[in-house]
ROROKOL-440684 format. One record per residue (C-alpha): residue in one letter; x, y, z. Coordinates in steps of 0.1 Angstrom, whole numbers, plus 5000, padded with zeros to 4 digits. Example, Ala and Ser with C-alpha at 12.3 -4.5 7.8 and 13.67 -1.06 7.14 Angstrom:
<sites>
A512349555078S513749895071
</sites>
This chain:
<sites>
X081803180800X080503250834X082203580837X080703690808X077503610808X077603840841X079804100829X077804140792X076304480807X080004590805X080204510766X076904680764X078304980782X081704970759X080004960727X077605300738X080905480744X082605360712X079405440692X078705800712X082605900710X082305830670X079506040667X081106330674X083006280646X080106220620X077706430632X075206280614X073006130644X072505800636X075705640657X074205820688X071005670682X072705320677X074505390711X071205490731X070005120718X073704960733X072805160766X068905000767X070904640763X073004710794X069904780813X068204490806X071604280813X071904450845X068204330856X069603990844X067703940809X069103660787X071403750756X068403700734X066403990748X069004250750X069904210714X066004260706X065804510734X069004680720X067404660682X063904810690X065505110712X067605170683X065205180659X062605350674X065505630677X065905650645X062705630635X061105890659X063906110675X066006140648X063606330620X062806610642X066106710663X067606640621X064806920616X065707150640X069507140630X069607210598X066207380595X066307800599X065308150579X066008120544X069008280534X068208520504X070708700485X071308930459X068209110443X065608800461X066109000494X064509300479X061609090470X058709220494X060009520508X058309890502X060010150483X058310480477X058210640442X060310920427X059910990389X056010800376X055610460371X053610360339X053610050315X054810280290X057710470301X059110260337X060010510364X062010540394X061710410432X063710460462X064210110477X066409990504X068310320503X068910340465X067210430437X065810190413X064110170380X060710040385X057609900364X054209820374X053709430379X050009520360X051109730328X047709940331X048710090363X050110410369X051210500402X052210880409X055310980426X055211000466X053310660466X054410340488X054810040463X055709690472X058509460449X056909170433X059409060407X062909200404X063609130366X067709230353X067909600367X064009670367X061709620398X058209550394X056209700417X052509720425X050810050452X049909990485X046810120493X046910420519X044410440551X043110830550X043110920587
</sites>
């Protein structure tokens, strides 16, 4: 019982490298966490604390991991732009007017390269061809577009 009450930092040390080496497999962060706790237990059995206080030492470092450093490097994995797709992507972008655009009788845009039909988002509007109009909505087929207003130099 001797030898292991002066080799514990060893078990310490074992169970760090068990729980960091199945981490890689999970991926998930909390087994690293778990393991930085085992490594905070060696250190205090290496300045010679009793079993006790490594177990509690262990406990608080491995919870206080979780509890602080995991939520934000969590974040910063899987956070990142938002992927849009499909007809969302064209949400936002300018297009510039071909054929008039009225509330009546929808029109006809240039937008990302092709041509689109295109209503106003505000059925009273009317915007002219040659003007600069941005995507609100993208409803079926049909964009709905409102002008952006032109600096005159």
């Amino acid at each position: 019982m001797d030898w292991l009450g002066d080799n514990l930092w060893s078990l310490w040390l074992g169970a760090a490298i068990v729980l960091g080496a199945a981490e890689m497999f999970s991926f998930d962060l909390v087994l690293i966490m778990l393991a930085v706790g085992a490594v905070a237990g060696m250190v205090s059995a290496l300045l010679g604390a009793p079993l006790v206080l490594q177990a509690l030492l262990a406990a608080g470092a491995s919870v206080a991991m979780l509890a602080l450093v995991r939520p934000g490097i969590v974040k910063k994995l899987h956070g990142g732009p938002e992927l849009r797709l499909g007809t969302d992507r064209l949400v936002g972008l300018r297009g510039v007017v071909l054929t008039q655009v009225t509330g009546l009788a929808p029109g006809r845009i240039k937008l990302d390269g092709e041509e689109w039909t295109a209503a106003p988002y505000d059925e009273h509007t009317v915007i002219a061809p040659g003007q600069t109009v941005e995507v609100l909505q993208i409803r079926g087929a049909t964009a709905y577009v409102h002008p952006v207003p032109e600096l005159d130099p």
